[in-house]
PDB file of N, CA, C and O in Angstrom:
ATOM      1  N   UNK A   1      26.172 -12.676 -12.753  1.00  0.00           N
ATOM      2  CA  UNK A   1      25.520 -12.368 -11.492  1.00  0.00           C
ATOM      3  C   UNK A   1      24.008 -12.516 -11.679  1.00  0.00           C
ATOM      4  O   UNK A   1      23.547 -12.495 -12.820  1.00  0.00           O
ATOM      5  N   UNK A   2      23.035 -12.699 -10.370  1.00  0.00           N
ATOM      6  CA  UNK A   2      21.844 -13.280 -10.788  1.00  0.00           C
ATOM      7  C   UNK A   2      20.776 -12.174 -10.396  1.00  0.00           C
ATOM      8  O   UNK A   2      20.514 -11.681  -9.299  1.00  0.00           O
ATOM      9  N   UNK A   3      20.362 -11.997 -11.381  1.00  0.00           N
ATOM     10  CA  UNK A   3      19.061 -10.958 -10.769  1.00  0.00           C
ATOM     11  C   UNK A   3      18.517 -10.639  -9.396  1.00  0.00           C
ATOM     12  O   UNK A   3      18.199 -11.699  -8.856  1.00  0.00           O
ATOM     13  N   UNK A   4      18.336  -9.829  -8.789  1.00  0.00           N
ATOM     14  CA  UNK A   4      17.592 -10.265  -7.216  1.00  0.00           C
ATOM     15  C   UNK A   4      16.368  -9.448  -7.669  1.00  0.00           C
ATOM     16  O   UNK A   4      16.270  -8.423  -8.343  1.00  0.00           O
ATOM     17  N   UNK A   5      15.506 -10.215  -7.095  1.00  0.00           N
ATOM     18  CA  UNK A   5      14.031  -9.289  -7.429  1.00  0.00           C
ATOM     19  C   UNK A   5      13.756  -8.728  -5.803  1.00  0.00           C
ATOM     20  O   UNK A   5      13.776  -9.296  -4.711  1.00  0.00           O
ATOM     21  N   UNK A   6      13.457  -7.122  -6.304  1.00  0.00           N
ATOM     22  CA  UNK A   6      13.586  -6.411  -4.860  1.00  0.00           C
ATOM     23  C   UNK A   6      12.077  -6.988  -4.232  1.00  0.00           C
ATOM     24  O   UNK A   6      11.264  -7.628  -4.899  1.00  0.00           O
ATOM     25  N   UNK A   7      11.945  -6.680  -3.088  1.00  0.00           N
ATOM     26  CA  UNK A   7      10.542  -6.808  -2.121  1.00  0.00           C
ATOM     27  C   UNK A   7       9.912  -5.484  -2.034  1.00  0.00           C
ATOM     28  O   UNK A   7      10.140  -4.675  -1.135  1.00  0.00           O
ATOM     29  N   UNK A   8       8.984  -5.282  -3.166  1.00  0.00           N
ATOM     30  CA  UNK A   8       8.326  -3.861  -2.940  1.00  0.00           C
ATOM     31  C   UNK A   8       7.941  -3.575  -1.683  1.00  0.00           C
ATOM     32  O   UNK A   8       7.856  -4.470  -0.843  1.00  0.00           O
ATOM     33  N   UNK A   9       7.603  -2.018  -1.344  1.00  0.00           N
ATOM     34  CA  UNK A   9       6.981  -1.859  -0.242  1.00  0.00           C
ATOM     35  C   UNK A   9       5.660  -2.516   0.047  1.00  0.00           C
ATOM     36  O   UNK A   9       5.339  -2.948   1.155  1.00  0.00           O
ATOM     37  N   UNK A  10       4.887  -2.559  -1.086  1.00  0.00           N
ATOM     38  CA  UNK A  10       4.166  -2.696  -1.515  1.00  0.00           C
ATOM     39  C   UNK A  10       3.340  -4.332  -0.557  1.00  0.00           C
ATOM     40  O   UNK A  10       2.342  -4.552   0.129  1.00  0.00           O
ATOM     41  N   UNK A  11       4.458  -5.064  -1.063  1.00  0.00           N
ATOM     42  CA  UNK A  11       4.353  -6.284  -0.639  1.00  0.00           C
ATOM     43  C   UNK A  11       4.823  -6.838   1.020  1.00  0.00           C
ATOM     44  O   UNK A  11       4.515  -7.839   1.667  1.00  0.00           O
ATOM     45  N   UNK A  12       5.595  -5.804   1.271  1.00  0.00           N
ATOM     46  CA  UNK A  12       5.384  -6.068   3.259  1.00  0.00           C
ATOM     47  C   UNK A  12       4.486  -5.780   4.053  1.00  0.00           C
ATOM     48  O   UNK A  12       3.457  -5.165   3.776  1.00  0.00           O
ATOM     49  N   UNK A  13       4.841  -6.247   5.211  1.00  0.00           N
ATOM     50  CA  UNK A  13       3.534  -6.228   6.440  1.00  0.00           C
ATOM     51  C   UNK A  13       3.921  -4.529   6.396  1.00  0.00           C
ATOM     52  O   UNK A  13       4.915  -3.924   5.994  1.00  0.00           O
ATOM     53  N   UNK A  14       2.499  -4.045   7.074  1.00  0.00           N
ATOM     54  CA  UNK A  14       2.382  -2.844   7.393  1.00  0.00           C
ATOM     55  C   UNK A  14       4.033  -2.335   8.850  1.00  0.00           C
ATOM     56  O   UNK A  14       4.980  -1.549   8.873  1.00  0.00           O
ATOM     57  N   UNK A  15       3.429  -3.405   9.773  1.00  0.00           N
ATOM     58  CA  UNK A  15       4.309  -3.576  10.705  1.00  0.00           C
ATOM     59  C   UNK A  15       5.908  -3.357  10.308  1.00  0.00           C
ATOM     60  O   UNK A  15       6.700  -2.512  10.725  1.00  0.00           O
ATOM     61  N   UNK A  16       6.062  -4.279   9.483  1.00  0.00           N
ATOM     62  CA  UNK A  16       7.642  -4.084   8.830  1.00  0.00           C
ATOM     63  C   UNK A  16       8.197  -2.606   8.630  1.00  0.00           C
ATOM     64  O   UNK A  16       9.203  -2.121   9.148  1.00  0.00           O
ATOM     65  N   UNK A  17       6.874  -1.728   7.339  1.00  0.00           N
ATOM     66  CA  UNK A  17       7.933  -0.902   6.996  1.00  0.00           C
ATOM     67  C   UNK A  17       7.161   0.724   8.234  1.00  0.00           C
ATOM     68  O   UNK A  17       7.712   1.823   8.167  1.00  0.00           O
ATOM     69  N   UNK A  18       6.099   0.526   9.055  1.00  0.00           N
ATOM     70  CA  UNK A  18       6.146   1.941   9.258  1.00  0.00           C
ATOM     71  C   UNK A  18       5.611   1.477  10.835  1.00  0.00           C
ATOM     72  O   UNK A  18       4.694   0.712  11.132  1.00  0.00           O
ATOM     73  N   UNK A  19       6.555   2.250  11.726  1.00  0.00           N
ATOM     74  CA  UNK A  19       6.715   1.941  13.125  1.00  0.00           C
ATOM     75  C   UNK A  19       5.240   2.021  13.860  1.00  0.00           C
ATOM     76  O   UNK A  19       4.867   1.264  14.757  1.00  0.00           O
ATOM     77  N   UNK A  20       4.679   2.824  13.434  1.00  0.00           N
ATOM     78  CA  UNK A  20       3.625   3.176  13.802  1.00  0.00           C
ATOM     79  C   UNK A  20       2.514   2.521  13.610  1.00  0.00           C
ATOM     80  O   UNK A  20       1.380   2.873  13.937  1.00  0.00           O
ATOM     81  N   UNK A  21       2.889   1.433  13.005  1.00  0.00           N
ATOM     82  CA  UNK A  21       1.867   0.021  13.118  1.00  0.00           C
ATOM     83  C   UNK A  21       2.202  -0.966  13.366  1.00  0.00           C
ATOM     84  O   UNK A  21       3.310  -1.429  13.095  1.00  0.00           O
ATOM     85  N   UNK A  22       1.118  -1.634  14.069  1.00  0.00           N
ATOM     86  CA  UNK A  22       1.271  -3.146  14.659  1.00  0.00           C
ATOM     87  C   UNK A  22       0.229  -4.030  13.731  1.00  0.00           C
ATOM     88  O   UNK A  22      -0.297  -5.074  14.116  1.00  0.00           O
ATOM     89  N   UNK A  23       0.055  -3.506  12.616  1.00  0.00           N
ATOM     90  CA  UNK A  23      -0.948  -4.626  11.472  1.00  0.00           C
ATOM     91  C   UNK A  23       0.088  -5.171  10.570  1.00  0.00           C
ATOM     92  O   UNK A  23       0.968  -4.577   9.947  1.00  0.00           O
ATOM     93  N   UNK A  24      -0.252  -6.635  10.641  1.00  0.00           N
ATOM     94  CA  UNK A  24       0.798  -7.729   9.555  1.00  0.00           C
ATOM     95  C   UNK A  24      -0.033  -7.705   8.547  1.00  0.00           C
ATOM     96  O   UNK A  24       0.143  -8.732   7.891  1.00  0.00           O
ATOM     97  N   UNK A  25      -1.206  -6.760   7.896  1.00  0.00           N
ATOM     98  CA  UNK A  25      -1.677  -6.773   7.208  1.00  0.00           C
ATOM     99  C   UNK A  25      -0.602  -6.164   6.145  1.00  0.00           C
ATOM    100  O   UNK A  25       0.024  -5.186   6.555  1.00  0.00           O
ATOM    101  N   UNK A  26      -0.317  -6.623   4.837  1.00  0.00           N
ATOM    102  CA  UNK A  26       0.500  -6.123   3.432  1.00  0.00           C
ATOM    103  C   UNK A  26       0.114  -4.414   3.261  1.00  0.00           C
ATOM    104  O   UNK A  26      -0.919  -3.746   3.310  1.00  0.00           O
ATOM    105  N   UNK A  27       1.238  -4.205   3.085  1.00  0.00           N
ATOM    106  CA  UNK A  27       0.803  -2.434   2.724  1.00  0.00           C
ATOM    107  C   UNK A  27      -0.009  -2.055   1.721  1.00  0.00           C
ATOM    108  O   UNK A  27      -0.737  -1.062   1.718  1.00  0.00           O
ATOM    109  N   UNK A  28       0.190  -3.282   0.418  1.00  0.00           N
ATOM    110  CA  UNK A  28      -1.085  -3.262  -0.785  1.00  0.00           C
ATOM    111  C   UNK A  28      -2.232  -3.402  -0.112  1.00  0.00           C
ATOM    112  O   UNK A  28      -2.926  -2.386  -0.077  1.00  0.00           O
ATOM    113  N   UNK A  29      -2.633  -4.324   0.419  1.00  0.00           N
ATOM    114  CA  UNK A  29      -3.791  -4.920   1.556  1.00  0.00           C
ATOM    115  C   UNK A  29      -4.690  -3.937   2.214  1.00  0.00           C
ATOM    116  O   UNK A  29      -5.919  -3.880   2.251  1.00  0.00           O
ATOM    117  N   UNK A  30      -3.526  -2.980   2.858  1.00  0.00           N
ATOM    118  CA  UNK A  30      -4.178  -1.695   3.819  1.00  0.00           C
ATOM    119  C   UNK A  30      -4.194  -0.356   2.743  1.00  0.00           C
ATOM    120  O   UNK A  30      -4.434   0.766   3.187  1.00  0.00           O
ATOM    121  N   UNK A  31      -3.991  -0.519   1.686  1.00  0.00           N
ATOM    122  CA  UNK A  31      -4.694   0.543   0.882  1.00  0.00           C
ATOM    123  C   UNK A  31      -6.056   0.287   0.024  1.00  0.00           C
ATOM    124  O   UNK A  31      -6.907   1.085  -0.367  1.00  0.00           O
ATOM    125  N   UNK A  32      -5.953  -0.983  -0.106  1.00  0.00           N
ATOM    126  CA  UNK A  32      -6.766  -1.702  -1.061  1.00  0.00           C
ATOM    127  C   UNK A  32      -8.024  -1.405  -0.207  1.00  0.00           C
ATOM    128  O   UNK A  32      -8.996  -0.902  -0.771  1.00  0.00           O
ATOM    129  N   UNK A  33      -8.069  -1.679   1.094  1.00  0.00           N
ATOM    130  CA  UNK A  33      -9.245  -1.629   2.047  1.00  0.00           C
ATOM    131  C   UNK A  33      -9.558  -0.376   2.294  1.00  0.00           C
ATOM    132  O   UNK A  33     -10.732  -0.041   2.453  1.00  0.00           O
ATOM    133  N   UNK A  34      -8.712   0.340   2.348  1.00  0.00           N
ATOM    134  CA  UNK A  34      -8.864   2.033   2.928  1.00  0.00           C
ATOM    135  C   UNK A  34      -9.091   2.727   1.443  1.00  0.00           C
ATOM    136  O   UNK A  34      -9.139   3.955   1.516  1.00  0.00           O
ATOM    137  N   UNK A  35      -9.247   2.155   0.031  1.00  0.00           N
ATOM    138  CA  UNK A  35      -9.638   2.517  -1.030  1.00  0.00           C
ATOM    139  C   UNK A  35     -11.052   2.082  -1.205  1.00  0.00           C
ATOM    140  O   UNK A  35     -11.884   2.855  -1.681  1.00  0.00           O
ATOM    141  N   UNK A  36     -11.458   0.428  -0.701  1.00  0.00           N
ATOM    142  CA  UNK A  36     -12.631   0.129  -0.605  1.00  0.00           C
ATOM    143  C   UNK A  36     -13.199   0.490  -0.116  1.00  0.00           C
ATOM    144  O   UNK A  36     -14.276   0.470  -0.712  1.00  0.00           O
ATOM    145  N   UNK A  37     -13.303   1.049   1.039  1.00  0.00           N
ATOM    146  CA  UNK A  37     -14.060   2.122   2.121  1.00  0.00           C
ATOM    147  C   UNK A  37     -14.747   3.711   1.681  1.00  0.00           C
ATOM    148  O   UNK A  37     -15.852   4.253   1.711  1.00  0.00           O
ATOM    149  N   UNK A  38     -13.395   4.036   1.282  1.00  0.00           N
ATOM    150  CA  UNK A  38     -13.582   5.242   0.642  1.00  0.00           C
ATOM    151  C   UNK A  38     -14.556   5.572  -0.660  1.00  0.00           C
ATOM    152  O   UNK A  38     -15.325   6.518  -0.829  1.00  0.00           O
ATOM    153  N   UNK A  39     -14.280   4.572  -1.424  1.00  0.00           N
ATOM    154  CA  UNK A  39     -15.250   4.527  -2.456  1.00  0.00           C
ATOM    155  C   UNK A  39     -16.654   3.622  -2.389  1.00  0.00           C
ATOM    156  O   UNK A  39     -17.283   3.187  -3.354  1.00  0.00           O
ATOM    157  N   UNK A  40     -16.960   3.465  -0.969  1.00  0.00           N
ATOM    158  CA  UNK A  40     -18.121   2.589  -0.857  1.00  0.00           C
ATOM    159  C   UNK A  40     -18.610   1.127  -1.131  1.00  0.00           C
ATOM    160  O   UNK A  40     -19.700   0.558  -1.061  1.00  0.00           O
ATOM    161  N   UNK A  41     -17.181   0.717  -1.516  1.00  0.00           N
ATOM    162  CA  UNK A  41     -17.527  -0.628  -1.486  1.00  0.00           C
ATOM    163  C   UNK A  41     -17.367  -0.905  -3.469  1.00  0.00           C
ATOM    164  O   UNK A  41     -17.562  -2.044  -3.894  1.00  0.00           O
ATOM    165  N   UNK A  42     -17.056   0.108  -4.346  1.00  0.00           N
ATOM    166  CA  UNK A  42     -17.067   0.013  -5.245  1.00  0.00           C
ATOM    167  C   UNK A  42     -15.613  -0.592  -6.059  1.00  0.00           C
ATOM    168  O   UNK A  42     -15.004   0.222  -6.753  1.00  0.00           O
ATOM    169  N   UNK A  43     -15.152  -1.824  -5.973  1.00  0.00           N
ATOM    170  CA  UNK A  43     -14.137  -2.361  -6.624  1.00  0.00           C
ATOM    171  C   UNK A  43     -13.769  -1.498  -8.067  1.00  0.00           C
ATOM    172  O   UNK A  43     -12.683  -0.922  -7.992  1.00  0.00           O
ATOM    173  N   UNK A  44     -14.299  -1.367  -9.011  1.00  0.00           N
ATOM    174  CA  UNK A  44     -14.198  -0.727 -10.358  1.00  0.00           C
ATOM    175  C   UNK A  44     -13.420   0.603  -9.808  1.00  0.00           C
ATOM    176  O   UNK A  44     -12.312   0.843 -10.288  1.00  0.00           O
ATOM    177  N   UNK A  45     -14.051   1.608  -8.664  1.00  0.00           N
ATOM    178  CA  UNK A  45     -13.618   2.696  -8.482  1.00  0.00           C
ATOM    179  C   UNK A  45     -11.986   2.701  -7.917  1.00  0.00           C
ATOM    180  O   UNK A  45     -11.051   3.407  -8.296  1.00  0.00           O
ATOM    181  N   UNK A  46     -12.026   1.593  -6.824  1.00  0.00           N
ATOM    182  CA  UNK A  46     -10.929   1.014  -6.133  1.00  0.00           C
ATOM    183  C   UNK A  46      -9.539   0.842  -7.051  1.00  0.00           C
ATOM    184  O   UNK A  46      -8.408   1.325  -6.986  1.00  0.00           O
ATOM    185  N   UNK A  47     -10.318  -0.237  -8.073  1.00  0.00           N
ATOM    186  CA  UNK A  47      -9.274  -0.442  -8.891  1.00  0.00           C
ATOM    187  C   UNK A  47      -8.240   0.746  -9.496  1.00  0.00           C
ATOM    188  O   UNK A  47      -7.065   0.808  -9.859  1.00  0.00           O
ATOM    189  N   UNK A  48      -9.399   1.652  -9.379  1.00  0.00           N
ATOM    190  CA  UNK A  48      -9.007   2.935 -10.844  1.00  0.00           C
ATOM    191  C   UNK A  48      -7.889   3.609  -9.942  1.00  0.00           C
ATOM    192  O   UNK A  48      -6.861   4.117 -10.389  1.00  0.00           O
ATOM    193  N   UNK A  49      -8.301   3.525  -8.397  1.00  0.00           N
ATOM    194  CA  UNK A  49      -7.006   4.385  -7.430  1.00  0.00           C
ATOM    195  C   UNK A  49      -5.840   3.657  -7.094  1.00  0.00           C
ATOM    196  O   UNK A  49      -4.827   4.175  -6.625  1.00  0.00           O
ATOM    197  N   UNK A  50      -5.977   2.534  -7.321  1.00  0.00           N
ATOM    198  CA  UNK A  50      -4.752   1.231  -6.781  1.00  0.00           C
ATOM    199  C   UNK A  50      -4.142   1.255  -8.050  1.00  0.00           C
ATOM    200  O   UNK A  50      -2.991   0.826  -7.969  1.00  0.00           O
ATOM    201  N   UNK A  51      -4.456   1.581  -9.161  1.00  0.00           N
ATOM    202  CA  UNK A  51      -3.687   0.919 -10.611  1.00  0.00           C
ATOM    203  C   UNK A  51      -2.381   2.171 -10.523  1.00  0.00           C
ATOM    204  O   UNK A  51      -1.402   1.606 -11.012  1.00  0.00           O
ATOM    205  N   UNK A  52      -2.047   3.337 -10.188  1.00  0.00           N
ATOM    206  CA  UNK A  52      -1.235   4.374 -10.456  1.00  0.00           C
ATOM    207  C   UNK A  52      -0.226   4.068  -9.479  1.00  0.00           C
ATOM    208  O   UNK A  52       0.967   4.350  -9.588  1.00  0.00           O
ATOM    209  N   UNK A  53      -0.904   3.335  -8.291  1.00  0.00           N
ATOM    210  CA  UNK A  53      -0.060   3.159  -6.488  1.00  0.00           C
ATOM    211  C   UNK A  53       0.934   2.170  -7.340  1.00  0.00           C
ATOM    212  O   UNK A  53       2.136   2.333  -7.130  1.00  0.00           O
ATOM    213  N   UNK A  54       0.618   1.344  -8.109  1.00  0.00           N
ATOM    214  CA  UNK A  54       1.842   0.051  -8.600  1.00  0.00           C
ATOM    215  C   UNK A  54       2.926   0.779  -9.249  1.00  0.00           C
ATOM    216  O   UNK A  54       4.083   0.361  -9.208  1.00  0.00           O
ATOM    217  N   UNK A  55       2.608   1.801  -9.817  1.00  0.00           N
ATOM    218  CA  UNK A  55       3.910   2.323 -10.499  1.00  0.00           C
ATOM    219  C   UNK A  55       4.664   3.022 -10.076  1.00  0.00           C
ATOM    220  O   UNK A  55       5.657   3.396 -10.701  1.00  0.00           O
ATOM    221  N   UNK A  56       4.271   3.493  -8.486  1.00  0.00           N
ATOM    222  CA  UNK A  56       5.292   4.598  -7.754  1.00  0.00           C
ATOM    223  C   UNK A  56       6.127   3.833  -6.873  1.00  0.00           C
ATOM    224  O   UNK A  56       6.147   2.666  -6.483  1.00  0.00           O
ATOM    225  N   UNK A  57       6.910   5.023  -6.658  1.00  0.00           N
ATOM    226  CA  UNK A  57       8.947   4.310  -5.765  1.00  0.00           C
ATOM    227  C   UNK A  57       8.091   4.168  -4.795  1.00  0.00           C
ATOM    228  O   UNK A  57       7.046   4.753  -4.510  1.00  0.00           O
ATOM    229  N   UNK A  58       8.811   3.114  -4.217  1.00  0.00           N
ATOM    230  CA  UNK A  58       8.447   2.828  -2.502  1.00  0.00           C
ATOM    231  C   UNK A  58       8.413   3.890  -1.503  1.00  0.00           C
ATOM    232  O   UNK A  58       7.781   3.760  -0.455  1.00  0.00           O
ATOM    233  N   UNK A  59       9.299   5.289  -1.898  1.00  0.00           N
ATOM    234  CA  UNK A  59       9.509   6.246  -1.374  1.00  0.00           C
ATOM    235  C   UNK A  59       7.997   6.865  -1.314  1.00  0.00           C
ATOM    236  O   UNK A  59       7.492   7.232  -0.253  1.00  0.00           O
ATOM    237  N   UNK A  60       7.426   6.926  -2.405  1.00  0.00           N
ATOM    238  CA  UNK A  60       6.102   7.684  -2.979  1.00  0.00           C
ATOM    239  C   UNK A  60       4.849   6.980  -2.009  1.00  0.00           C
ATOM    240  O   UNK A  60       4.114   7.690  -1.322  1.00  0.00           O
ATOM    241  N   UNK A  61       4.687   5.043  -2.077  1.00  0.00           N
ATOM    242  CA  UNK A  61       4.314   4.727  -1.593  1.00  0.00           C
ATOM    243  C   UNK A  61       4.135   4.595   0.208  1.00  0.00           C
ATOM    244  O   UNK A  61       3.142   4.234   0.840  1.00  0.00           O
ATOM    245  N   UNK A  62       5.371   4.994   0.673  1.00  0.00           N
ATOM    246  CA  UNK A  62       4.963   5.537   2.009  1.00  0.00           C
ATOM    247  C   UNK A  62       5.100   6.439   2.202  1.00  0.00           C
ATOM    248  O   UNK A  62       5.622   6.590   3.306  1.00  0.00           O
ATOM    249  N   UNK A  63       4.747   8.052   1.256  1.00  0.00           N
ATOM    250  CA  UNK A  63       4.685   8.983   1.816  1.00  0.00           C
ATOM    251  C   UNK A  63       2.891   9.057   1.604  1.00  0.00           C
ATOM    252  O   UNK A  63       2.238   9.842   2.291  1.00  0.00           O
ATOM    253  N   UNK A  64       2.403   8.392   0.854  1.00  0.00           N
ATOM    254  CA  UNK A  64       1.038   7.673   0.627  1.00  0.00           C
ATOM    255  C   UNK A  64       0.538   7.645   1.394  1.00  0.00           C
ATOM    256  O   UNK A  64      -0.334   8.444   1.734  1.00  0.00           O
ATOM    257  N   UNK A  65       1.019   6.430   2.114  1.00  0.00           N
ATOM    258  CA  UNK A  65       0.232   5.461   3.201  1.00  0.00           C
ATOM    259  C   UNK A  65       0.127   6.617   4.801  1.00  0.00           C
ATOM    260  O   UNK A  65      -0.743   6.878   5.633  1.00  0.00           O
ATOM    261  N   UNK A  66       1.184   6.918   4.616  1.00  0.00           N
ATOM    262  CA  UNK A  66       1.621   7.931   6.196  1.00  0.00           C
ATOM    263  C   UNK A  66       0.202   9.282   5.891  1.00  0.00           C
ATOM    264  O   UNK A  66      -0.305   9.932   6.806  1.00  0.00           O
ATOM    265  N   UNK A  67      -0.138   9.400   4.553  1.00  0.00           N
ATOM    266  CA  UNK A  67      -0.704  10.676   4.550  1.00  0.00           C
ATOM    267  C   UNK A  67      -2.385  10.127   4.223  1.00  0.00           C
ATOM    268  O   UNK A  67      -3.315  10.908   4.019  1.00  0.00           O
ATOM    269  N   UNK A  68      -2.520   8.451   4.233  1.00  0.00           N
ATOM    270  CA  UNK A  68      -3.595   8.432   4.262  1.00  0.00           C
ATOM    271  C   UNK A  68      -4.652   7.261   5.568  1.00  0.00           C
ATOM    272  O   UNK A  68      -5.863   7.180   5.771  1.00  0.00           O
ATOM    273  N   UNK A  69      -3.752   6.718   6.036  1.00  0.00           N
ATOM    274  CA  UNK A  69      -3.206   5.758   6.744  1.00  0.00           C
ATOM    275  C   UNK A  69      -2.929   5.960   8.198  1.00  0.00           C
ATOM    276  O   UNK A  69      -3.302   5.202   9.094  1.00  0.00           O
ATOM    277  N   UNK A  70      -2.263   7.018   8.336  1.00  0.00           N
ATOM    278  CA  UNK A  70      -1.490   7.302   9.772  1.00  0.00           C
ATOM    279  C   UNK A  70      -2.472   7.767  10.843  1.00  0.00           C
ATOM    280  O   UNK A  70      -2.897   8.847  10.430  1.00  0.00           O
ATOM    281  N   UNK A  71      -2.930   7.541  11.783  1.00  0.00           N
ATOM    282  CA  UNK A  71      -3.790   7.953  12.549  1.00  0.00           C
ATOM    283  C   UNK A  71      -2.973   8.952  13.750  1.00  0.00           C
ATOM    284  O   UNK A  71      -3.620   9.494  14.647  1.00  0.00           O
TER     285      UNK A  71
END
């Protein structure tokens, strides 16, 4: 049988996984920006908050996004 490689949350449109948006922007995408913001524009800092987001369940990752994200 052949491997299937799953589709992180990570990697869908915002739109896809949480009703409450109409942005086809990637869910990595809309944290990455809402991390750049937050830290002023500082990539190095950005990085340091996005590197921990790759290793959590998709579950983790949209209880994330909903709690940082959700207007």
């Amino acid at each position: 049988m052949a491997d299937v490689e799953k589709t992180l949350v990570l990697d869908k449109p915002m739109n896809a996984v949480f009703d409450w948006s109409d942005s086809e922007t990637p869910v990595r995408d809309a944290l990455w920006d809402y991390y750049m913001e937050k830290n002023g524009k500082d990539t190095i800092k950005t990085e340091k908050e996005m590197k921990p987001v790759l290793d959590k369940s998709d579950d983790e990752v949209k209880a994330l996004v909903e709690s940082v994200l959700k207007k």
